[in-house]
DOVO-808778 format. One record per residue (C-alpha): residue in one letter; residue number from 1; x, y, z. Coordinates in pm, 1 decimal, m for minus. Each point is the difference from the previous one (the first is absolute). Layout:
BEGIN
<pt res="a" n="NUM" X="X" Y="Y" Z="Z"/>
...
***
This chain:
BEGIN
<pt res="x" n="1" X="0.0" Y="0.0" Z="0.0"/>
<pt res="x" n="2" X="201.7" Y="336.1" Z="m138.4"/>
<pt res="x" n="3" X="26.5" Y="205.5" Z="285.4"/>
<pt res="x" n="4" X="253.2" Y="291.1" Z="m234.3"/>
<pt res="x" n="5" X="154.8" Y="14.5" Z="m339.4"/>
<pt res="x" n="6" X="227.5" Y="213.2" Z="m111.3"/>
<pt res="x" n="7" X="149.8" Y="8.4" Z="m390.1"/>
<pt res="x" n="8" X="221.5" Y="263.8" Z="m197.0"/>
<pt res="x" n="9" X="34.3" Y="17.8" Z="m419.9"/>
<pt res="x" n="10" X="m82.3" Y="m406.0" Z="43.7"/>
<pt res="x" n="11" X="356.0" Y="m28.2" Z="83.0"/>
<pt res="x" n="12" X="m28.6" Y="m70.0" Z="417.2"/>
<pt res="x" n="13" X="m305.4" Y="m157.1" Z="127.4"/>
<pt res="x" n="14" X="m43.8" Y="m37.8" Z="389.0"/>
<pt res="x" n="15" X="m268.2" Y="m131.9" Z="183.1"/>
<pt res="x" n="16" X="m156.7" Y="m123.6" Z="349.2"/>
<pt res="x" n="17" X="m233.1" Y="m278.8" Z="74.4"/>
<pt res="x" n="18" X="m225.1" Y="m143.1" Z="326.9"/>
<pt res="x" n="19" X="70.8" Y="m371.5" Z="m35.6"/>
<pt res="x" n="20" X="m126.5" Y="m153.7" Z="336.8"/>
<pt res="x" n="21" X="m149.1" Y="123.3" Z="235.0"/>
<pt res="x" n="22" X="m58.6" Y="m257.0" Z="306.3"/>
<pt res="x" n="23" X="m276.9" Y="105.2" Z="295.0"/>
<pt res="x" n="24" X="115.5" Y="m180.5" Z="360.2"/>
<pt res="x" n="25" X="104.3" Y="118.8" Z="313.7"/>
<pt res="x" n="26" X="331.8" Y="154.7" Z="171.1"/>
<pt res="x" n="27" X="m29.0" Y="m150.8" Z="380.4"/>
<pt res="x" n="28" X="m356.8" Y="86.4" Z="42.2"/>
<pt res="x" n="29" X="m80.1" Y="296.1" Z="m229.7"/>
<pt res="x" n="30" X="m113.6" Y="m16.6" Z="m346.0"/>
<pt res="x" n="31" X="237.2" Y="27.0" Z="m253.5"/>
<pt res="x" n="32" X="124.5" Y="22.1" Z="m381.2"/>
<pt res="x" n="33" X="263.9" Y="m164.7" Z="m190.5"/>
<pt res="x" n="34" X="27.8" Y="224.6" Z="m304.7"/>
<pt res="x" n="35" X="299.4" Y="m90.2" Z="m268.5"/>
<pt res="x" n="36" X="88.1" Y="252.3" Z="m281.1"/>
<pt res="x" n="37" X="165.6" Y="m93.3" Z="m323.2"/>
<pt res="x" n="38" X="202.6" Y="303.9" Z="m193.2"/>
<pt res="x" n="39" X="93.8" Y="m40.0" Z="m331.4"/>
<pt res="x" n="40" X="312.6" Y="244.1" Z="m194.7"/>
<pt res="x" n="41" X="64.7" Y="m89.1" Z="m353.1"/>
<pt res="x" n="42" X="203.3" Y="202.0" Z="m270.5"/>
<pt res="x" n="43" X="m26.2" Y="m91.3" Z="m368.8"/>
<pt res="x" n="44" X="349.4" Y="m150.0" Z="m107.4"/>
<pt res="x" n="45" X="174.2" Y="m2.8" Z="325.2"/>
<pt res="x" n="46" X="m108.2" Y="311.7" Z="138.7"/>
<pt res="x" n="47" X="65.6" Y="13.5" Z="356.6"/>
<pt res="x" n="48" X="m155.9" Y="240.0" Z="286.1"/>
<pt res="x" n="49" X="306.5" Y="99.8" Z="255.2"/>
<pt res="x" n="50" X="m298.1" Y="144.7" Z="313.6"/>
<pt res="x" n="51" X="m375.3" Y="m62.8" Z="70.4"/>
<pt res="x" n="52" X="m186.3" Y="82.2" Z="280.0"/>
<pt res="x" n="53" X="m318.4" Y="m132.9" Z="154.9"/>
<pt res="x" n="54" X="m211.2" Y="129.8" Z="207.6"/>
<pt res="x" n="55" X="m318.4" Y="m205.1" Z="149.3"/>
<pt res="x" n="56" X="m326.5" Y="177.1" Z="176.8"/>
<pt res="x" n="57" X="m283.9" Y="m151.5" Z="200.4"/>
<pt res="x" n="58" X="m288.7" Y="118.6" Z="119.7"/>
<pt res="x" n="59" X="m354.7" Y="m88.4" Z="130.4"/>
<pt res="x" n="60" X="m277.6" Y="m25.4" Z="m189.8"/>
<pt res="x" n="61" X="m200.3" Y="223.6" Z="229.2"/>
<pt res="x" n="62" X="296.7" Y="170.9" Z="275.4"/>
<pt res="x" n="63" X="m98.0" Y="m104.1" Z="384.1"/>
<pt res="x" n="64" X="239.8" Y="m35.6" Z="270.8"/>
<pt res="x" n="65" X="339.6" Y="m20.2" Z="m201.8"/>
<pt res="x" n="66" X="m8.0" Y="m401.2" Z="88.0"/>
<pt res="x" n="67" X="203.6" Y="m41.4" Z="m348.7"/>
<pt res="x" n="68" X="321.3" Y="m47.2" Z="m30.2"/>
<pt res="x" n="69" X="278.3" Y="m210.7" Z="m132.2"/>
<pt res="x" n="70" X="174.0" Y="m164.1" Z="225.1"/>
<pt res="x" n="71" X="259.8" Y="m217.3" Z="m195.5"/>
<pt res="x" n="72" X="157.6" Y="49.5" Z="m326.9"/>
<pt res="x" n="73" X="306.1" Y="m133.6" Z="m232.5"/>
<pt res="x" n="74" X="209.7" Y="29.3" Z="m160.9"/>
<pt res="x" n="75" X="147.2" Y="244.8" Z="265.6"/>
<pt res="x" n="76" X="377.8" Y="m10.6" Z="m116.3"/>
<pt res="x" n="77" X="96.8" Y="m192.4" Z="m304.4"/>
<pt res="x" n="78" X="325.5" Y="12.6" Z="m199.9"/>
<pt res="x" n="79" X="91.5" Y="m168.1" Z="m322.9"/>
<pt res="x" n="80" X="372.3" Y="m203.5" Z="m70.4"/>
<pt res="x" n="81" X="222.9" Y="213.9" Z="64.8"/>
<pt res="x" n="82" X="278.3" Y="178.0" Z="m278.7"/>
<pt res="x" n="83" X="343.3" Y="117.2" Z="44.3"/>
<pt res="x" n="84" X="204.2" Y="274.9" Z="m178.1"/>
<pt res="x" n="85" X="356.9" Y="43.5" Z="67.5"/>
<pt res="x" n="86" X="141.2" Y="368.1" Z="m23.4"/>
<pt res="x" n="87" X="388.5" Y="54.9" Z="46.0"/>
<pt res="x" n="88" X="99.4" Y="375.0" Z="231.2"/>
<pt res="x" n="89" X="228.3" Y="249.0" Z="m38.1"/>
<pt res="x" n="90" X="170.1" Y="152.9" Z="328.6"/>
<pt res="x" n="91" X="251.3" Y="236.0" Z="m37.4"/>
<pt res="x" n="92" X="177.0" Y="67.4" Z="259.4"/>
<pt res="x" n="93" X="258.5" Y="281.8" Z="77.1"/>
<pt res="x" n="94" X="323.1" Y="m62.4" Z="203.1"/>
<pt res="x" n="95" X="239.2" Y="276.6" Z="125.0"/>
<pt res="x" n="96" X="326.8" Y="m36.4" Z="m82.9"/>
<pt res="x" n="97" X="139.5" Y="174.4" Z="295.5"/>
<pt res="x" n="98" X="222.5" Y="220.8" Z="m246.7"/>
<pt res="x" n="99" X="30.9" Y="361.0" Z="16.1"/>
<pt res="x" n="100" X="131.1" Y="270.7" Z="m233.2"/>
<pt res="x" n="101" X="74.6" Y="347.3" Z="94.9"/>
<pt res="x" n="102" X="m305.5" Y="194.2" Z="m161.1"/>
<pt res="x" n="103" X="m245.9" Y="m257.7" Z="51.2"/>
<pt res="x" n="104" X="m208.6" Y="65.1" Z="338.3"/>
<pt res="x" n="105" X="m89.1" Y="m355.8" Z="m6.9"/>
<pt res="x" n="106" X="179.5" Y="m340.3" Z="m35.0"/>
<pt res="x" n="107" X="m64.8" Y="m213.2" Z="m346.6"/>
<pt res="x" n="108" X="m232.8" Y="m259.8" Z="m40.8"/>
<pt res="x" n="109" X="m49.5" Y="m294.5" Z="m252.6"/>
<pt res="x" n="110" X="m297.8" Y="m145.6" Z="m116.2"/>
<pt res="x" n="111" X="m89.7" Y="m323.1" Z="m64.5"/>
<pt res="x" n="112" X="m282.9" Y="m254.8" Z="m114.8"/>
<pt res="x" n="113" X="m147.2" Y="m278.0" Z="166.3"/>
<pt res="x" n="114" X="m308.0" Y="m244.5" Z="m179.0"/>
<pt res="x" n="115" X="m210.2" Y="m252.9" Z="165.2"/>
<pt res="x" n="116" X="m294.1" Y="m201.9" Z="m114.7"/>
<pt res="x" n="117" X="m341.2" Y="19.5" Z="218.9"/>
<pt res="x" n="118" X="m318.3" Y="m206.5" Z="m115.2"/>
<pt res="x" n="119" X="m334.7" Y="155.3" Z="3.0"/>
<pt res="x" n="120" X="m331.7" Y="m282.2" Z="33.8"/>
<pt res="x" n="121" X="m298.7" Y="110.5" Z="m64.7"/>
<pt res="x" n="122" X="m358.9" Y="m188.9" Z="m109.1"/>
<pt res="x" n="123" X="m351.4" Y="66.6" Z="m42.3"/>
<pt res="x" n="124" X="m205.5" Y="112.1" Z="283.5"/>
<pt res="x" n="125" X="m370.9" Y="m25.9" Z="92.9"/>
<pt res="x" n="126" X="m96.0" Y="165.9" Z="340.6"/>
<pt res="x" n="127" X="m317.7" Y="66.5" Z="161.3"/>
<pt res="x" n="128" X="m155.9" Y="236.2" Z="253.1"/>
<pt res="x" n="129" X="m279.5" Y="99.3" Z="228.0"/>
<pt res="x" n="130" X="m251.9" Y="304.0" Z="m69.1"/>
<pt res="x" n="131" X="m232.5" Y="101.3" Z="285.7"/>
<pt res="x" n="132" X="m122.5" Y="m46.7" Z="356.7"/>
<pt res="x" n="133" X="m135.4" Y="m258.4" Z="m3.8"/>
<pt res="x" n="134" X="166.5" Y="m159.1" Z="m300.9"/>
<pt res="x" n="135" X="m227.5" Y="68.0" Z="m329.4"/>
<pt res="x" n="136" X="271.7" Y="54.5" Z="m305.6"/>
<pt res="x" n="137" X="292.6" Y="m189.6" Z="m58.2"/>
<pt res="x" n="138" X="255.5" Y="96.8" Z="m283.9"/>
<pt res="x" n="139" X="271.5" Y="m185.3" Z="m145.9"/>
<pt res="x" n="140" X="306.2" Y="206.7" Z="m213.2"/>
<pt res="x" n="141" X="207.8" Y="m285.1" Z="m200.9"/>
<pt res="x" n="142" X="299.2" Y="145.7" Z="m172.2"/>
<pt res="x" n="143" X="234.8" Y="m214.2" Z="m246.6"/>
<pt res="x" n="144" X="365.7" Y="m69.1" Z="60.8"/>
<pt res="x" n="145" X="211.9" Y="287.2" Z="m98.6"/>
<pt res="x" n="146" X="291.2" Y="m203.9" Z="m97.4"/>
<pt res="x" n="147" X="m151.4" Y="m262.7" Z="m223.0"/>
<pt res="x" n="148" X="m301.1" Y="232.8" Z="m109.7"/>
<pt res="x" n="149" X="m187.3" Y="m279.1" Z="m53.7"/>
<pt res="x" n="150" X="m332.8" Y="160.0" Z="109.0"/>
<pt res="x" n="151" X="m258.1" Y="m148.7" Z="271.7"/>
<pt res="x" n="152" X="m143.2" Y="m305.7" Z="m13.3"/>
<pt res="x" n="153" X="m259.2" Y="m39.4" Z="m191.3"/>
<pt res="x" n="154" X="m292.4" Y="m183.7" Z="159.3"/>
<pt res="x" n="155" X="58.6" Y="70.9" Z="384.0"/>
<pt res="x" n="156" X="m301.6" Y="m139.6" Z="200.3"/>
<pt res="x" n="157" X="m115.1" Y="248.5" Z="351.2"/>
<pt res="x" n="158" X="m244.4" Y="m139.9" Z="269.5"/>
<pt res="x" n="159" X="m145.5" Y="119.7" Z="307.9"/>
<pt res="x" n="160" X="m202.3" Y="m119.9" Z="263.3"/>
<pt res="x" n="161" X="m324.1" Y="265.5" Z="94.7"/>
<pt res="x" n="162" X="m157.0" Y="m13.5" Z="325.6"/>
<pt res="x" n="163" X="m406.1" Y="100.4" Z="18.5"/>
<pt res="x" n="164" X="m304.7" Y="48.7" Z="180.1"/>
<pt res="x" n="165" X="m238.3" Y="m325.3" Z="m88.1"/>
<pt res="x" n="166" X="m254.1" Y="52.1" Z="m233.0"/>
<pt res="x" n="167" X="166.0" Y="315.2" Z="m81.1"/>
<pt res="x" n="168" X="99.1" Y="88.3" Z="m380.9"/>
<pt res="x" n="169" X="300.4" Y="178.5" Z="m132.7"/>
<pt res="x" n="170" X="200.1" Y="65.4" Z="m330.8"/>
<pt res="x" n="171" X="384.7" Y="85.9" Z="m151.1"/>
<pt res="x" n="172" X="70.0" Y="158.6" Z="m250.2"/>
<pt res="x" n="173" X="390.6" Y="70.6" Z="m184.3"/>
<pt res="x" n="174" X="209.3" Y="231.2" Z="m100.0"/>
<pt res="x" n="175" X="283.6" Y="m115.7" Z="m254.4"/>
<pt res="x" n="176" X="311.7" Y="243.9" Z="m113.7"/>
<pt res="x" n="177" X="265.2" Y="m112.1" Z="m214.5"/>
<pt res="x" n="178" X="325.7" Y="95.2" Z="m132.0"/>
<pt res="x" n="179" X="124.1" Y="m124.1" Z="m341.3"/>
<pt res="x" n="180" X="324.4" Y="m38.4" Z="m106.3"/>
<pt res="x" n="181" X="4.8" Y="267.2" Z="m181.6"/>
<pt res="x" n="182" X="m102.7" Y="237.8" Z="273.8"/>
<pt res="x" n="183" X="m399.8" Y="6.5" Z="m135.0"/>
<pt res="x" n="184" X="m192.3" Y="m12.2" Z="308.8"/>
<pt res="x" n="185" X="m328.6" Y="m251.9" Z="m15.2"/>
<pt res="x" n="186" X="m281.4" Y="83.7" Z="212.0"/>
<pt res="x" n="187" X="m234.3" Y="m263.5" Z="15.7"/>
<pt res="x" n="188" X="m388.8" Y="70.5" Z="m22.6"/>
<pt res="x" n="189" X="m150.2" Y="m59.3" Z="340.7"/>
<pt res="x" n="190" X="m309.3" Y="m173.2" Z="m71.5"/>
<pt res="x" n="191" X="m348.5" Y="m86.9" Z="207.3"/>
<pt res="x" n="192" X="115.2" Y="m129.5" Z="352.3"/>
<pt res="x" n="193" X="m92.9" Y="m340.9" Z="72.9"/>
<pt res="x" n="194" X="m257.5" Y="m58.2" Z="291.0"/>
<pt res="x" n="195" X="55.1" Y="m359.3" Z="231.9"/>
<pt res="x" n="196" X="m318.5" Y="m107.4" Z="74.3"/>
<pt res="x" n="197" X="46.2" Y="m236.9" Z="362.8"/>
<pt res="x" n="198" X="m202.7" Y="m278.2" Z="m34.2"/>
<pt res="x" n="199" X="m179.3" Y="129.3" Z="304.0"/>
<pt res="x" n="200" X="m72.1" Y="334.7" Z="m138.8"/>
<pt res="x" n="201" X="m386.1" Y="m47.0" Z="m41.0"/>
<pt res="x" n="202" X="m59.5" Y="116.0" Z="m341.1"/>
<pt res="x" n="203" X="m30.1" Y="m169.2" Z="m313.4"/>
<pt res="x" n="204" X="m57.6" Y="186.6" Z="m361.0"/>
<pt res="x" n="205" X="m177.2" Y="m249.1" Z="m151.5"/>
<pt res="x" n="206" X="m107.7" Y="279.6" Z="m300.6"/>
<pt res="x" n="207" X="352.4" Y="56.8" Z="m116.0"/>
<pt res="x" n="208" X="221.7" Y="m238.4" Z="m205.6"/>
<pt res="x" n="209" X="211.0" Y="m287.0" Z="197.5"/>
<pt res="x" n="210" X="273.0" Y="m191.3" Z="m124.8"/>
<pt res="x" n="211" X="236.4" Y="m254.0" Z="146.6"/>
<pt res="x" n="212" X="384.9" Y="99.9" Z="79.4"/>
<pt res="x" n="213" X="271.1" Y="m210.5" Z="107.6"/>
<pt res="x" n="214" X="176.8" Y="88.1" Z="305.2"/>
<pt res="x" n="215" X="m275.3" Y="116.1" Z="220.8"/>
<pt res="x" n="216" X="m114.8" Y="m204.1" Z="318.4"/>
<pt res="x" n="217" X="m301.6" Y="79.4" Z="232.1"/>
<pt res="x" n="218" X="m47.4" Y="276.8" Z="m134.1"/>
<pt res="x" n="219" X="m85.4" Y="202.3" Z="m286.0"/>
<pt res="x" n="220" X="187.4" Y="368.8" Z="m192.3"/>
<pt res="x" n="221" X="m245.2" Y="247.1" Z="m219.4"/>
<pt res="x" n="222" X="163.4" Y="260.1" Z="m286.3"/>
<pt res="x" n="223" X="m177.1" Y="226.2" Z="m217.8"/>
<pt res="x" n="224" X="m360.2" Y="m212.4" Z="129.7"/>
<pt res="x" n="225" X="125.8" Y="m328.2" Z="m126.6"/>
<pt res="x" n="226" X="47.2" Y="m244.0" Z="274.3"/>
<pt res="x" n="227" X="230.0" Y="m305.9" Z="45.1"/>
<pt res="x" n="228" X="m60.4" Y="m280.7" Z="215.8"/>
<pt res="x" n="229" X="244.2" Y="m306.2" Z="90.6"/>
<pt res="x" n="230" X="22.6" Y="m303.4" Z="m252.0"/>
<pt res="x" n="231" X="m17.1" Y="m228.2" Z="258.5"/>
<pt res="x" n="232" X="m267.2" Y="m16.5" Z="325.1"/>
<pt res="x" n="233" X="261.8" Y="m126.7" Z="254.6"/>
<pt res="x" n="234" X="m94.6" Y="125.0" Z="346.3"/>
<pt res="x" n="235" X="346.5" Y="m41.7" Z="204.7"/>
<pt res="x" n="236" X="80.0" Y="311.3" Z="199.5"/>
<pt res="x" n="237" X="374.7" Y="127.3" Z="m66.6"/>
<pt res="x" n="238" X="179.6" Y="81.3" Z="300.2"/>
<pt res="x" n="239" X="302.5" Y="274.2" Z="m126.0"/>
<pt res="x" n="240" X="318.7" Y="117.8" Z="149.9"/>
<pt res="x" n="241" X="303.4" Y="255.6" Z="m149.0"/>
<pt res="x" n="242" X="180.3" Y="m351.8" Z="m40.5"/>
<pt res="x" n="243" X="m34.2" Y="m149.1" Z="m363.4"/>
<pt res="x" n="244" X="m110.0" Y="390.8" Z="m207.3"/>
<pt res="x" n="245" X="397.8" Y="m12.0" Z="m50.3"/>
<pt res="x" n="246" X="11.9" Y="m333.1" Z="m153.4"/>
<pt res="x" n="247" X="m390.6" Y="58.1" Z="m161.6"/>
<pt res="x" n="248" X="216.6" Y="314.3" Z="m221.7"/>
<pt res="x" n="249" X="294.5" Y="m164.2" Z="m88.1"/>
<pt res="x" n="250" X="83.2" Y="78.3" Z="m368.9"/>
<pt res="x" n="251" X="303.5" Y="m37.2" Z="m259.8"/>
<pt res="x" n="252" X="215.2" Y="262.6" Z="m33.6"/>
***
């Protein structure tokens, strides 16, 4: 389900995607497991050296500021690591504890002195906090500058949002984009998508429903289509911060 999309001349495409989104509990609240897919493509190679994400939620109808998300990866990631080896130049002057009539001070000699240092760098993906309690989170990746081999191209974010039962809510996404040839890509921000609990009360029955992989007890509404779960499996999810890291792992 597109969440943003962003394109320039039909050379860089970029894009983000809800791909699960899993209704349980964290200890005893309600809770949602919600997993993002981006997507940064450039025709013949092209490669995009920064992005940055940024992820809102909100309630359907604002109460008693009960939302929030509580967990959410990746919170650090780095890619494999290059090296670049750069050779120094130290020149260094010496007095030669010689003096000549004339001359108020003694004379020196100069000299020249290399050594090699090595630089690593790699791609980085790091995320942070927005708000009290926690309703944004926003993630700046940035390519390695010594290999320039841009960002990775499908990287995968998750977090875990905590809610009053029977109470609706909905993200939306923001997308920007740097090519690499310095075009900045900002990607349309499109209807937000509502999570419908499976307690929530309400069903819609007059507007079109469709099946969507990914969901469990629990239903999401964009643009007054709604998508239910494939399957009618009933087990409750219990969630913790442990496994988002492992749930967003992605080459790169």
């Amino acid at each position: 389900m597109l969440l943003s999309k962003g394109q320039s001349r039909k050379s860089y495409y970029c894009e983000a995607r809800l791909i699960e989104a899993v209704f349980g509990k964290l200890k005893s609240d309600p809770a949602c497991r919600i997993l993002l897919q981006l997507s940064f493509h450039g025709i013949d190679g092209g490669k995009f050296p920064w992005a940055n994400i940024r992820v809102d939620i909100e309630e359907d109808e604002p109460s008693d500021n009960s939302l929030k998300i509580v967990h959410y990866a990746p919170e650090m990631r780095t890619g494999k690591p290059a090296e670049s080896k750069m050779q120094l130049e130290h020149s260094i002057a010496a007095s030669l504890g010689i003096s000549i009539p004339g001359f108020q001070s003694p004379l020196t000699a100069n000299t020249t002195r290399s050594t090699e240092t090595t630089k690593t760098r790699s791609w980085k993906m790091q995320g942070s906090r927005r708000g009290d309690p926690t309703t944004s989170i926003v993630w700046t990746l940035t390519e390695n500058e010594i290999d320039r081999n841009g960002i990775p191209a499908q990287p995968k974010v998750a977090l875990i949002v905590s809610y009053k039962a029977g109470r609706r809510f909905k993200l939306s996404l923001t997308l920007k984009a740097k090519t690499a040839r310095g075009i900045p890509i900002k990607g349309k921000k499109l209807a937000p998508i509502h999570f419908l609990p499976a307690d929530s009360g309400r069903e819609e029955q007059l507007h079109p429903r469709h099946a969507m992989d990914g969901l469990h007890r629990g239903s999401v509404a964009v643009s007054g289509s709604f998508f239910d779960p494939t399957s009618t499996a009933i087990e409750l999810r219990q969630f913790s911060d442990v496994g988002l890291e492992s749930l967003t792992e992605f080459e790169g």
